[in-house]
CHARMM-style PDB file with segment names, atoms N, HN, CA, C and O in Angstrom:
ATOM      1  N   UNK     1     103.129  90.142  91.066  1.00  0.00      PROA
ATOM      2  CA  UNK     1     102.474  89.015  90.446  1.00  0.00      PROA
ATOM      3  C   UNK     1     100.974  89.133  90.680  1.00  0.00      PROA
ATOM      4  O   UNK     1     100.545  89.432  91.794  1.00  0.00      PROA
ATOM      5  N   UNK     2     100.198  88.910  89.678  1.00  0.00      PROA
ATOM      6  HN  UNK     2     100.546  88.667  88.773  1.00  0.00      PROA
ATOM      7  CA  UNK     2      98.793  89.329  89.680  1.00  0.00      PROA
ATOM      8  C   UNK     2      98.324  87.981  90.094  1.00  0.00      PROA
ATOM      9  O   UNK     2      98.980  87.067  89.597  1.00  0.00      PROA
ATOM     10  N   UNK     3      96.986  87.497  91.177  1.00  0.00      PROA
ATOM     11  HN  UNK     3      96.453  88.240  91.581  1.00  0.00      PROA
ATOM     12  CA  UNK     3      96.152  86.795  91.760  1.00  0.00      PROA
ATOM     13  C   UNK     3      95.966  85.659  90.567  1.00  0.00      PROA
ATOM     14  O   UNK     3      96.229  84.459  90.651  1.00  0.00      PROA
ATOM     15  N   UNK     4      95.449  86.371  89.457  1.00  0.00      PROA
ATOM     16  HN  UNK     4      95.236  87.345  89.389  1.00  0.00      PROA
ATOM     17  CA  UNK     4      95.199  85.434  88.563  1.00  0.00      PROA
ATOM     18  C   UNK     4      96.192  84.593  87.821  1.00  0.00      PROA
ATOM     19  O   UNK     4      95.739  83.579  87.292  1.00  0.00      PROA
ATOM     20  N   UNK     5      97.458  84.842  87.695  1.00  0.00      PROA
ATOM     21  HN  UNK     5      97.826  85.666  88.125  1.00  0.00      PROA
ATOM     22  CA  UNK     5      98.621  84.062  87.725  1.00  0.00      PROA
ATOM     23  C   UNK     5      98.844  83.074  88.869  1.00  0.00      PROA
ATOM     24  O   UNK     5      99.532  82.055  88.798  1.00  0.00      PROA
ATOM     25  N   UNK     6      98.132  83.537  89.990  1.00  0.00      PROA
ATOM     26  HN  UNK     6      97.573  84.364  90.047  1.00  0.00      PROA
ATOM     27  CA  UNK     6      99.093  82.552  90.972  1.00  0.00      PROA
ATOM     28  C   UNK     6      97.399  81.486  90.665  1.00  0.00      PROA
ATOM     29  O   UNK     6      97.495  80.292  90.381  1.00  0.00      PROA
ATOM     30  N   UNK     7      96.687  81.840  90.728  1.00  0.00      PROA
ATOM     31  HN  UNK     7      96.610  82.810  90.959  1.00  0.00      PROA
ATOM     32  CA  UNK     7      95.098  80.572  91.040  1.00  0.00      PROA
ATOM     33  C   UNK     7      95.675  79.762  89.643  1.00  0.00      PROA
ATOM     34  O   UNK     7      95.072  78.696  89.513  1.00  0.00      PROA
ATOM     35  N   UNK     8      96.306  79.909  88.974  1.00  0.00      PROA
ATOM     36  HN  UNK     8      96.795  80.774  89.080  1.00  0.00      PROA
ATOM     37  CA  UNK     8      96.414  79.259  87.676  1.00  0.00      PROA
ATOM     38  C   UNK     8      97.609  77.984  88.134  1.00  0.00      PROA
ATOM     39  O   UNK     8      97.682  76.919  87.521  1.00  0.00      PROA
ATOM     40  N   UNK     9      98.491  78.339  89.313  1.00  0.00      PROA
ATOM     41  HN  UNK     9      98.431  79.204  89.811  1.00  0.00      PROA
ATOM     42  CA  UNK     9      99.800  77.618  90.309  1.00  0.00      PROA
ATOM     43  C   UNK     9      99.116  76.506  90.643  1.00  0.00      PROA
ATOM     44  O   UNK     9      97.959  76.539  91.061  1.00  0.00      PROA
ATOM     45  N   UNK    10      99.901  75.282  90.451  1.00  0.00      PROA
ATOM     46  HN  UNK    10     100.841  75.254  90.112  1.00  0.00      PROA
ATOM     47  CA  UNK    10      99.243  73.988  91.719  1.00  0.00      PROA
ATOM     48  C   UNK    10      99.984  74.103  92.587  1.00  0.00      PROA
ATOM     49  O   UNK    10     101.056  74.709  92.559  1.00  0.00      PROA
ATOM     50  N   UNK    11      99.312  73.305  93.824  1.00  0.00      PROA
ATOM     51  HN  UNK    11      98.442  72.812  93.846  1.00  0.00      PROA
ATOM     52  CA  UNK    11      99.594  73.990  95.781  1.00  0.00      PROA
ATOM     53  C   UNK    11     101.316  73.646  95.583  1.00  0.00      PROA
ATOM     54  O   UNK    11     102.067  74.259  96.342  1.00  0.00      PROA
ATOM     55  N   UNK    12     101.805  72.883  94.790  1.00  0.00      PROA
ATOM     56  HN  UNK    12     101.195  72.385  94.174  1.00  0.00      PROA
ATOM     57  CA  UNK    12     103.336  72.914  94.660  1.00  0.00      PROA
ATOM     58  C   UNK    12     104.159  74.073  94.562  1.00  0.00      PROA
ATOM     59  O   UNK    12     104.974  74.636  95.292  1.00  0.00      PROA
ATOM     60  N   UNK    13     103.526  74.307  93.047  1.00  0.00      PROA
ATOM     61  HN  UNK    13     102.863  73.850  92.454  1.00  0.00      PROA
ATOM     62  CA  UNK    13     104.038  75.579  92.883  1.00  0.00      PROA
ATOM     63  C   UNK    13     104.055  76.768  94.102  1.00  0.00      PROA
ATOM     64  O   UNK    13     104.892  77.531  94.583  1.00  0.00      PROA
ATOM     65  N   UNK    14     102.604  76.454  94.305  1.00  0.00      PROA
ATOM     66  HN  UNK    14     101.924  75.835  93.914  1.00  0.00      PROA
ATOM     67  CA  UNK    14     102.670  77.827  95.370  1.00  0.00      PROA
ATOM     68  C   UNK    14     103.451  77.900  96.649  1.00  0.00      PROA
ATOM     69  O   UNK    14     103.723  78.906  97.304  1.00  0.00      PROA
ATOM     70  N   UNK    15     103.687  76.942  96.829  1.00  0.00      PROA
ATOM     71  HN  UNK    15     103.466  76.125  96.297  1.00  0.00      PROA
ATOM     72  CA  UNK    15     104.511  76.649  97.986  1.00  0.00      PROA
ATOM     73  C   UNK    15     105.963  77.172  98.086  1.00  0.00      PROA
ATOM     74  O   UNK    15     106.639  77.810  98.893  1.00  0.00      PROA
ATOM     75  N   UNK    16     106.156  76.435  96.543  1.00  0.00      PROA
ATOM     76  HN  UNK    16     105.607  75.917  95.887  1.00  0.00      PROA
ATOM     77  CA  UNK    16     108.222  76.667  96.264  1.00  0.00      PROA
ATOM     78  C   UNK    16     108.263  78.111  95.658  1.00  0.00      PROA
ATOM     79  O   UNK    16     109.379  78.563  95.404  1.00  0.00      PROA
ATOM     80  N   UNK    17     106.815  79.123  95.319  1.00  0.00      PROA
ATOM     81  HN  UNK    17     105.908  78.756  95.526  1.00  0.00      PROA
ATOM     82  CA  UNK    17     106.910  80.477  95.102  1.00  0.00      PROA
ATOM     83  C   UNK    17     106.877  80.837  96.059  1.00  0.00      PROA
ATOM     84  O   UNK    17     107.636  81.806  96.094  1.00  0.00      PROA
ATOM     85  N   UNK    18     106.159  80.574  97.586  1.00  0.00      PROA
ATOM     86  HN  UNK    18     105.543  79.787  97.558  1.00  0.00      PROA
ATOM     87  CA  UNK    18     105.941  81.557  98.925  1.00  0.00      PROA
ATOM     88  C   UNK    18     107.558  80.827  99.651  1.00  0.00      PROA
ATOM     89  O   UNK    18     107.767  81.177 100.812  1.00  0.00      PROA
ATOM     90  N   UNK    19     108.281  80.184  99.216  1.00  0.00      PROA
ATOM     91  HN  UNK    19     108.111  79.899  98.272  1.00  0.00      PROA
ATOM     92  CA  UNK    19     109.448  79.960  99.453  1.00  0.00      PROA
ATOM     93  C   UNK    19     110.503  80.859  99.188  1.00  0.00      PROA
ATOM     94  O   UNK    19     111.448  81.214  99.893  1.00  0.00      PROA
ATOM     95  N   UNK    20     110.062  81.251  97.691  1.00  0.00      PROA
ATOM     96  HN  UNK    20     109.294  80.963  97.119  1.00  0.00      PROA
ATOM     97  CA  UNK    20     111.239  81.913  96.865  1.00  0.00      PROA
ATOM     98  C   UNK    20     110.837  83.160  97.302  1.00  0.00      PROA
ATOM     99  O   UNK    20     111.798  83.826  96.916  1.00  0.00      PROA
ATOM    100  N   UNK    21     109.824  84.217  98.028  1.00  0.00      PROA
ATOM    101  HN  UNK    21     109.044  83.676  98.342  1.00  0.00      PROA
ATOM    102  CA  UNK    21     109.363  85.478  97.907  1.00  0.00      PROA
ATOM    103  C   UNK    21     109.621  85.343  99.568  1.00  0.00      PROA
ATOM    104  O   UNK    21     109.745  86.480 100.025  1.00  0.00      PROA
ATOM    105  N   UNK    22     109.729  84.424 100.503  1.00  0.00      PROA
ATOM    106  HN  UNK    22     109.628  83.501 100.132  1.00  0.00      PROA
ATOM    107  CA  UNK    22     110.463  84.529 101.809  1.00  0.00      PROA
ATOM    108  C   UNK    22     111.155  85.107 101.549  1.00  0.00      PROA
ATOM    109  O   UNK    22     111.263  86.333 101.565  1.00  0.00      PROA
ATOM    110  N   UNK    23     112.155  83.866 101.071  1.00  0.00      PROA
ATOM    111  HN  UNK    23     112.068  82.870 101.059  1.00  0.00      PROA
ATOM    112  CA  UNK    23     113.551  84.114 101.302  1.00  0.00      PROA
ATOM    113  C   UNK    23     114.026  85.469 100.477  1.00  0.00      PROA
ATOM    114  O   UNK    23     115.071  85.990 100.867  1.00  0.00      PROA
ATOM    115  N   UNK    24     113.471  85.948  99.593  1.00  0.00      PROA
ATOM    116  HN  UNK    24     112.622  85.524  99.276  1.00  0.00      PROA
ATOM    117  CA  UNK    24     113.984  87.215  98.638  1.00  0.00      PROA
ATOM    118  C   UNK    24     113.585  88.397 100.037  1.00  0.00      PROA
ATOM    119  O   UNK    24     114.438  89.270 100.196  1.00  0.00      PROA
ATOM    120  N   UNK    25     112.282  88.440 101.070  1.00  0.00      PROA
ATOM    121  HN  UNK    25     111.589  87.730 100.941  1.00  0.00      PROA
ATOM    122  CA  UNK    25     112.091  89.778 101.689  1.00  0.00      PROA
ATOM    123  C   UNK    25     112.748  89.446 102.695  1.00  0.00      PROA
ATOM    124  O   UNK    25     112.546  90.252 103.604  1.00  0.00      PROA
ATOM    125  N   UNK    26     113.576  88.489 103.027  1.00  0.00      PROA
ATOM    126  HN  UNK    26     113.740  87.834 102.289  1.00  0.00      PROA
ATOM    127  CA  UNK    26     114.666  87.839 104.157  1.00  0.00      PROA
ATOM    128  C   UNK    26     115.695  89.365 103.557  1.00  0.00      PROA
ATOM    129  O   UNK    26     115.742  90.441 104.154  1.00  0.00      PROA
ATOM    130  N   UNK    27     116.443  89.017 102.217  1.00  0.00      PROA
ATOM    131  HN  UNK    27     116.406  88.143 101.732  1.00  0.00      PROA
ATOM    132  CA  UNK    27     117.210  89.209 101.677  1.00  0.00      PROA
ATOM    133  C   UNK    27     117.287  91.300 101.547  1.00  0.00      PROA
ATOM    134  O   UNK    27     118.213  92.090 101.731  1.00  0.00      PROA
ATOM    135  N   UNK    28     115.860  91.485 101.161  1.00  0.00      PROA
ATOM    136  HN  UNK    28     115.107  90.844 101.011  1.00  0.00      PROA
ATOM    137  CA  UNK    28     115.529  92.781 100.865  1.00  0.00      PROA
ATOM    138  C   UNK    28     115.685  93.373 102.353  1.00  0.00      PROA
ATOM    139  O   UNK    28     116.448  94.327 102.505  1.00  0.00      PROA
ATOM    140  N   UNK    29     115.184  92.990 103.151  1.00  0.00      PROA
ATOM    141  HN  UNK    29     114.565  92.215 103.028  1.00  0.00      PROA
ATOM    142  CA  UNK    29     115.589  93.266 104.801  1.00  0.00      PROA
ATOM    143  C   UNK    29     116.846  93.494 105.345  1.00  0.00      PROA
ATOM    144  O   UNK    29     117.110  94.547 105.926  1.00  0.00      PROA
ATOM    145  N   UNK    30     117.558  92.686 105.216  1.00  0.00      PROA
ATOM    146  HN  UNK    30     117.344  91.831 104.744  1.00  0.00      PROA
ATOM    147  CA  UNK    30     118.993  92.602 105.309  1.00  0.00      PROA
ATOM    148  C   UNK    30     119.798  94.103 104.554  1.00  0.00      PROA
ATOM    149  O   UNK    30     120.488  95.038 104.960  1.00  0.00      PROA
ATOM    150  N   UNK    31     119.333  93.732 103.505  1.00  0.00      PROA
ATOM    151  HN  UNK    31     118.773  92.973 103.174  1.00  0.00      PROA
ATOM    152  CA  UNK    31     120.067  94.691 102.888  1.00  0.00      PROA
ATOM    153  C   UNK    31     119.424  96.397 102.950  1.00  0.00      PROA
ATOM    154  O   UNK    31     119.704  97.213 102.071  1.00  0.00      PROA
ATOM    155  N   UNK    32     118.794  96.631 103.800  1.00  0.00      PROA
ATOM    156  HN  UNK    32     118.567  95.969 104.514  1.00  0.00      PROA
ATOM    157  CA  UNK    32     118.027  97.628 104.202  1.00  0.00      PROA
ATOM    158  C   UNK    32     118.347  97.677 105.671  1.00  0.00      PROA
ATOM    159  O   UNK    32     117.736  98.479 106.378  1.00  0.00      PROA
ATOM    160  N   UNK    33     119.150  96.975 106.123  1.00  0.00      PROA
ATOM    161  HN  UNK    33     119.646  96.324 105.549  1.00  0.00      PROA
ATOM    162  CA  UNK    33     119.491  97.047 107.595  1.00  0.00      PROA
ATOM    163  C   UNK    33     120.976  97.523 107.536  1.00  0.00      PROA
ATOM    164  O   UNK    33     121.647  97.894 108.500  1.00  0.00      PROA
ATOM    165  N   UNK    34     121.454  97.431 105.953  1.00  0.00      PROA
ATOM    166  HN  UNK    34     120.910  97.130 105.170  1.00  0.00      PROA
ATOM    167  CA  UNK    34     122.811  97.743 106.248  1.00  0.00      PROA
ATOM    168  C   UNK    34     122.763  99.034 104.996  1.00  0.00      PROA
ATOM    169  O   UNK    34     123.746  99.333 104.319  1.00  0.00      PROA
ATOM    170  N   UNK    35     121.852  99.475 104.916  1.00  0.00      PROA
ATOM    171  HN  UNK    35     121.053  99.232 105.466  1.00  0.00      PROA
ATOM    172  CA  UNK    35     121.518 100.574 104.277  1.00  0.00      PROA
ATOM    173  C   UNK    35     122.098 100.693 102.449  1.00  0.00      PROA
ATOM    174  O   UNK    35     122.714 101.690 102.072  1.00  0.00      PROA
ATOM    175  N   UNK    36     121.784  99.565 101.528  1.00  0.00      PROA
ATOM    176  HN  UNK    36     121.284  98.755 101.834  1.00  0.00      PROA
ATOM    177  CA  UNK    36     122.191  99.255 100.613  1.00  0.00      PROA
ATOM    178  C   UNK    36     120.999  98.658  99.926  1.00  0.00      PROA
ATOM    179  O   UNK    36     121.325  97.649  99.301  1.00  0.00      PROA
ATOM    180  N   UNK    37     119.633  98.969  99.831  1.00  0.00      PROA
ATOM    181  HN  UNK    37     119.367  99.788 100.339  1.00  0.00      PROA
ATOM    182  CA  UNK    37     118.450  98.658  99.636  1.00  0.00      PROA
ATOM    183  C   UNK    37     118.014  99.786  98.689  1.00  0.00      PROA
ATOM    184  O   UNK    37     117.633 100.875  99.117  1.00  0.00      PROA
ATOM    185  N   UNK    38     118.097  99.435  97.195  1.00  0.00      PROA
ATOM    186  HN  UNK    38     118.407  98.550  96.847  1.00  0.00      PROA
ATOM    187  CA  UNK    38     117.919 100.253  95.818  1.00  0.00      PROA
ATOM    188  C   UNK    38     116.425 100.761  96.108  1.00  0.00      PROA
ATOM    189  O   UNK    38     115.996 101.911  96.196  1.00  0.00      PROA
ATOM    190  N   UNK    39     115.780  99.537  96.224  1.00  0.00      PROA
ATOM    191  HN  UNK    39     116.128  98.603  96.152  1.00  0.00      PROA
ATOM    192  CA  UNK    39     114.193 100.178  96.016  1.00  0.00      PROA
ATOM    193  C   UNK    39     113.568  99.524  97.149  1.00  0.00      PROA
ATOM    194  O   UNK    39     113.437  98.309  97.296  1.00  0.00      PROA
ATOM    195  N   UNK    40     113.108 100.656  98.119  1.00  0.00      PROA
ATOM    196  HN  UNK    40     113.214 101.643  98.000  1.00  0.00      PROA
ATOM    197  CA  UNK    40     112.643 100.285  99.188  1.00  0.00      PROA
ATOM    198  C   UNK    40     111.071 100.281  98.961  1.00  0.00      PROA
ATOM    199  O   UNK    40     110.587 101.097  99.746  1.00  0.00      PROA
ATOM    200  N   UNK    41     110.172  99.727  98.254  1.00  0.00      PROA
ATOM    201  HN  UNK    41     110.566  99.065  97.617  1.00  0.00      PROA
ATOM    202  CA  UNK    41     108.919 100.018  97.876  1.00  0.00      PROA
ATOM    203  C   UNK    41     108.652  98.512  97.218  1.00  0.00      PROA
ATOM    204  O   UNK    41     107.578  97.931  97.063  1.00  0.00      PROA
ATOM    205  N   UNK    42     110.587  97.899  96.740  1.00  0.00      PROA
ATOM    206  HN  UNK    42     111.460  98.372  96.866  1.00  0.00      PROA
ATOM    207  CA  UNK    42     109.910  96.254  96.501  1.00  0.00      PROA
ATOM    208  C   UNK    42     109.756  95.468  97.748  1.00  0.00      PROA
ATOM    209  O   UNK    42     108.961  94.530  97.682  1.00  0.00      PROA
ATOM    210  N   UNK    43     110.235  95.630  98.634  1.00  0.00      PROA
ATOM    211  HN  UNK    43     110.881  96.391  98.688  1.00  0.00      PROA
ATOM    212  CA  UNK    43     109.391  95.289 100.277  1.00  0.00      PROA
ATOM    213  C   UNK    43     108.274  95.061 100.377  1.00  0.00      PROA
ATOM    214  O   UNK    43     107.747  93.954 100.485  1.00  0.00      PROA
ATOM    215  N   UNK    44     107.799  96.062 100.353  1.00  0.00      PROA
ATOM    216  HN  UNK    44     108.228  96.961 100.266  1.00  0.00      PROA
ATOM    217  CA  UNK    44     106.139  96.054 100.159  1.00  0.00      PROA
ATOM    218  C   UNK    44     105.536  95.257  99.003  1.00  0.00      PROA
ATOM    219  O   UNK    44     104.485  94.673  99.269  1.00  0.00      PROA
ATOM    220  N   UNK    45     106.137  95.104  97.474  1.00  0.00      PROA
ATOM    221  HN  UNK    45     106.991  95.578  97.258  1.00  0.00      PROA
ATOM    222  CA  UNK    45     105.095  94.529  96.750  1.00  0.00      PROA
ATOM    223  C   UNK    45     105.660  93.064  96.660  1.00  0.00      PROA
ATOM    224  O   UNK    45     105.046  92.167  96.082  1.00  0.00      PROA
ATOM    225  N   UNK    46     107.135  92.855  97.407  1.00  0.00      PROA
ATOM    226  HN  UNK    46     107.634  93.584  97.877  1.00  0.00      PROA
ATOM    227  CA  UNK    46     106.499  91.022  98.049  1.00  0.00      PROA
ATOM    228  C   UNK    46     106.009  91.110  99.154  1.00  0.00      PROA
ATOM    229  O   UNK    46     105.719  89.930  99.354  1.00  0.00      PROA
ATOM    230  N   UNK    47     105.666  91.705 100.125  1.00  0.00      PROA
ATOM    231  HN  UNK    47     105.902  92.664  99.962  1.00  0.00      PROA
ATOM    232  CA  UNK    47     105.315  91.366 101.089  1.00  0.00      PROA
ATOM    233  C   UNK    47     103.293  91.275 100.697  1.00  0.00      PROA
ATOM    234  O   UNK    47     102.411  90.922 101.480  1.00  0.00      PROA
ATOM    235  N   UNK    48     103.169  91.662  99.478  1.00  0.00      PROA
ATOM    236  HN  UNK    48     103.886  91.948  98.842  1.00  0.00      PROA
ATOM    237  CA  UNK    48     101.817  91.442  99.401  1.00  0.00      PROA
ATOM    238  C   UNK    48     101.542  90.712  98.331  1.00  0.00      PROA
ATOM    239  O   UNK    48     100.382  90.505  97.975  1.00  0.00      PROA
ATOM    240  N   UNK    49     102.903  90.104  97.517  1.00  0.00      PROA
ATOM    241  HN  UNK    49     103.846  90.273  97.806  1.00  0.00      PROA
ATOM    242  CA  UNK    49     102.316  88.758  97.010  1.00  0.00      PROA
ATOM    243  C   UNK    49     102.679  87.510  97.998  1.00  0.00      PROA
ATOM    244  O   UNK    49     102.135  86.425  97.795  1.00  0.00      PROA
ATOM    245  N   UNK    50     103.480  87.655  98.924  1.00  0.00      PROA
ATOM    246  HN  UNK    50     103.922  88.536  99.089  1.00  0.00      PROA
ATOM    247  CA  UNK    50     103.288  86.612 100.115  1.00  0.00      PROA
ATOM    248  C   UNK    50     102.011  86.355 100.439  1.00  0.00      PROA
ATOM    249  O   UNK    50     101.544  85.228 100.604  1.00  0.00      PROA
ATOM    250  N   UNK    51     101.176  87.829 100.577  1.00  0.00      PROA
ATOM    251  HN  UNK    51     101.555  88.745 100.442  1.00  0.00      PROA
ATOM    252  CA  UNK    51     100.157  87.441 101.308  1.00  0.00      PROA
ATOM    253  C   UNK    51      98.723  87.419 100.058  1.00  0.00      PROA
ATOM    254  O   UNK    51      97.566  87.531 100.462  1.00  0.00      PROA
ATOM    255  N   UNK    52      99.021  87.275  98.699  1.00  0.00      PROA
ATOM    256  HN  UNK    52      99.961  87.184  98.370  1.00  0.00      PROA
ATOM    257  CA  UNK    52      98.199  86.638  98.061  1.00  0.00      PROA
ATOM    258  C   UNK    52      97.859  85.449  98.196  1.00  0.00      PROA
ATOM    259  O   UNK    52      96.783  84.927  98.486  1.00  0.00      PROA
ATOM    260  N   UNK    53      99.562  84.769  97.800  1.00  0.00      PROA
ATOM    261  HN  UNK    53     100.436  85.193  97.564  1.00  0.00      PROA
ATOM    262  CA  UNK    53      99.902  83.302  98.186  1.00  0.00      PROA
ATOM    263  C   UNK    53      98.867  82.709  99.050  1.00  0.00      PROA
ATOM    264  O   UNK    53      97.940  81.926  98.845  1.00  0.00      PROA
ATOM    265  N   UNK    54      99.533  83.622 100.561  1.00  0.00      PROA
ATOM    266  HN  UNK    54     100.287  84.258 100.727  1.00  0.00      PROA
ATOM    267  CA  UNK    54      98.684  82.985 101.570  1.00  0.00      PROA
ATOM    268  C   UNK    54      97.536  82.688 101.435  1.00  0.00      PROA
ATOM    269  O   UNK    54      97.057  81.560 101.554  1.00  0.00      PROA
ATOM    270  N   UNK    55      96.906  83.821 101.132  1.00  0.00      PROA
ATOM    271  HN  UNK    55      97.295  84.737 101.035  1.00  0.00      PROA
ATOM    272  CA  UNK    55      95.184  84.140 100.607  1.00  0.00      PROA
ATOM    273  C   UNK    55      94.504  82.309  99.804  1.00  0.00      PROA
ATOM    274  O   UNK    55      93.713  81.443 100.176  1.00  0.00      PROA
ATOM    275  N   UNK    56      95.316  82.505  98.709  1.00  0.00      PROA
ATOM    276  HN  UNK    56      95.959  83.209  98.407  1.00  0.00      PROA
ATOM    277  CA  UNK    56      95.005  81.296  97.378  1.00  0.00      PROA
ATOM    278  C   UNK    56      95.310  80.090  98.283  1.00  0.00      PROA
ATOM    279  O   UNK    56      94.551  79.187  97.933  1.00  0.00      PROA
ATOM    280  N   UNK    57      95.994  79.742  99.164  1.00  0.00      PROA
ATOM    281  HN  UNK    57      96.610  80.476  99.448  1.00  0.00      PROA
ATOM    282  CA  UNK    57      96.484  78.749  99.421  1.00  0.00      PROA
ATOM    283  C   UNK    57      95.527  78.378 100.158  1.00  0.00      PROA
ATOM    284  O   UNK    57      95.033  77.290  99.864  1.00  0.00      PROA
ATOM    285  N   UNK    58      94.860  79.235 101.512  1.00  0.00      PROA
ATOM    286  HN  UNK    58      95.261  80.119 101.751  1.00  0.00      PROA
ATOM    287  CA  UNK    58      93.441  79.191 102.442  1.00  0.00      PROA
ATOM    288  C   UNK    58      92.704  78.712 101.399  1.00  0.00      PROA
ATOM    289  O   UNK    58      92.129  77.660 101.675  1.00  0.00      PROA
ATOM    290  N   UNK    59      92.470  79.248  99.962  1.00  0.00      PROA
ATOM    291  HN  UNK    59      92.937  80.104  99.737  1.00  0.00      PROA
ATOM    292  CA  UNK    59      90.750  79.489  99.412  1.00  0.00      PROA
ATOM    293  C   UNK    59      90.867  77.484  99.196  1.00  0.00      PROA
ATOM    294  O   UNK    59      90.126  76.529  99.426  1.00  0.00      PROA
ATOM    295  N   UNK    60      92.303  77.707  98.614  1.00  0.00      PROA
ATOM    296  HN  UNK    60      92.905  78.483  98.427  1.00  0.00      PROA
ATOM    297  CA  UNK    60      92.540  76.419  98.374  1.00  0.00      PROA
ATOM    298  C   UNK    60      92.129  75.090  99.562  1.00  0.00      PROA
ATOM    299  O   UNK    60      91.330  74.154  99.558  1.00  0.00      PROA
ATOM    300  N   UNK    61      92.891  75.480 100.268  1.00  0.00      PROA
ATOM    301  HN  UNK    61      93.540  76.240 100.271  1.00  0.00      PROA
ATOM    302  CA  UNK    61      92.167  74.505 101.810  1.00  0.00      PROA
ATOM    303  C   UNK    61      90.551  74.217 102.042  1.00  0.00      PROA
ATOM    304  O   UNK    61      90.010  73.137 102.278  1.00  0.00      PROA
ATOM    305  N   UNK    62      90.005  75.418 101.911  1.00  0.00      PROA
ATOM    306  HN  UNK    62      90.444  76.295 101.719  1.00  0.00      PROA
ATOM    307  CA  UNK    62      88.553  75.144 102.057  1.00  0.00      PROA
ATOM    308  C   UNK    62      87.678  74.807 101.280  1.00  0.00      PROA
ATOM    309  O   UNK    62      86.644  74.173 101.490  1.00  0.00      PROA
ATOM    310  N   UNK    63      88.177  75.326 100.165  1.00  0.00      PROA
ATOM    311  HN  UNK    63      89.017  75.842  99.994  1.00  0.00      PROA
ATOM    312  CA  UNK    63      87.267  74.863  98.797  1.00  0.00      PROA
ATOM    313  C   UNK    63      87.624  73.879  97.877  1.00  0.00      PROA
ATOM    314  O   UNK    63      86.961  73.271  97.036  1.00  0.00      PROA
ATOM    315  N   UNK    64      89.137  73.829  98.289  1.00  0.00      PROA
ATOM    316  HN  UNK    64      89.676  74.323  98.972  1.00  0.00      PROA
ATOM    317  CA  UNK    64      89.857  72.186  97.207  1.00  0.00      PROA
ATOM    318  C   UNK    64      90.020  73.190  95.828  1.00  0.00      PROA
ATOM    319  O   UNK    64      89.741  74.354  95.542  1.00  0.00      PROA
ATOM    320  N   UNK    65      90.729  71.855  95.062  1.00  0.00      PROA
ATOM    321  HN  UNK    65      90.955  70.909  95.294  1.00  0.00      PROA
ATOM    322  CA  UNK    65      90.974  72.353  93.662  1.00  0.00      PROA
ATOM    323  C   UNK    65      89.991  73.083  92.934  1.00  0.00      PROA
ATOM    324  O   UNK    65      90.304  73.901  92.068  1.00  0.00      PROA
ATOM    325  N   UNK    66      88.343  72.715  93.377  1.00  0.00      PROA
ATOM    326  HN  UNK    66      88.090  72.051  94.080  1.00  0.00      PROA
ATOM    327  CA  UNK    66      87.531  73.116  92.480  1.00  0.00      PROA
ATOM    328  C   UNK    66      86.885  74.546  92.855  1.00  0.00      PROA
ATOM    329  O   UNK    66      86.072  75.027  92.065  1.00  0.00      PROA
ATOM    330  N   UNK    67      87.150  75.096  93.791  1.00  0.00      PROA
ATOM    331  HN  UNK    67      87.810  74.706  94.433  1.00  0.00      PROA
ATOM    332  CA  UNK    67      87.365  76.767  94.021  1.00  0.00      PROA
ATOM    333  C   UNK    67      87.657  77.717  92.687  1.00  0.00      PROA
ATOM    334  OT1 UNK    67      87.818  78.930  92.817  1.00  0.00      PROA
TER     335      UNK     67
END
């Protein structure tokens, strides 16, 4: 998911998305622990729209909506 999709999210959205991209690298983990993990490389590209999320959600805190 590209940055500019998520700044376009209100803090709702972003919330019940860094919810849904937990619980999916919960899931991708698991199933890489029991060695049944198709693509081990989508790990990595939620684990770095988690941390977009995170990113937008800070800019959001400090700068408010109008960031």
């Amino acid at each position: 998911m590209k940055a500019n999709e998520l700044k376009k999210l209100s803090a709702a959205e972003l919330d019940a998305k860094l919810l849904e991209l937990k619980d999916e690298l919960f899931k991708l983990r698991f199933q890489q622990a029991i060695n049944q993990l198709d693509n081990p490389m989508r790990i990595k590209a939620v684990k770095k729209d988690i941390a977009r999320i995170k990113t937008i959600q800070r800019d959001l805190e400090l700068h408010g909506e109008d960031a």
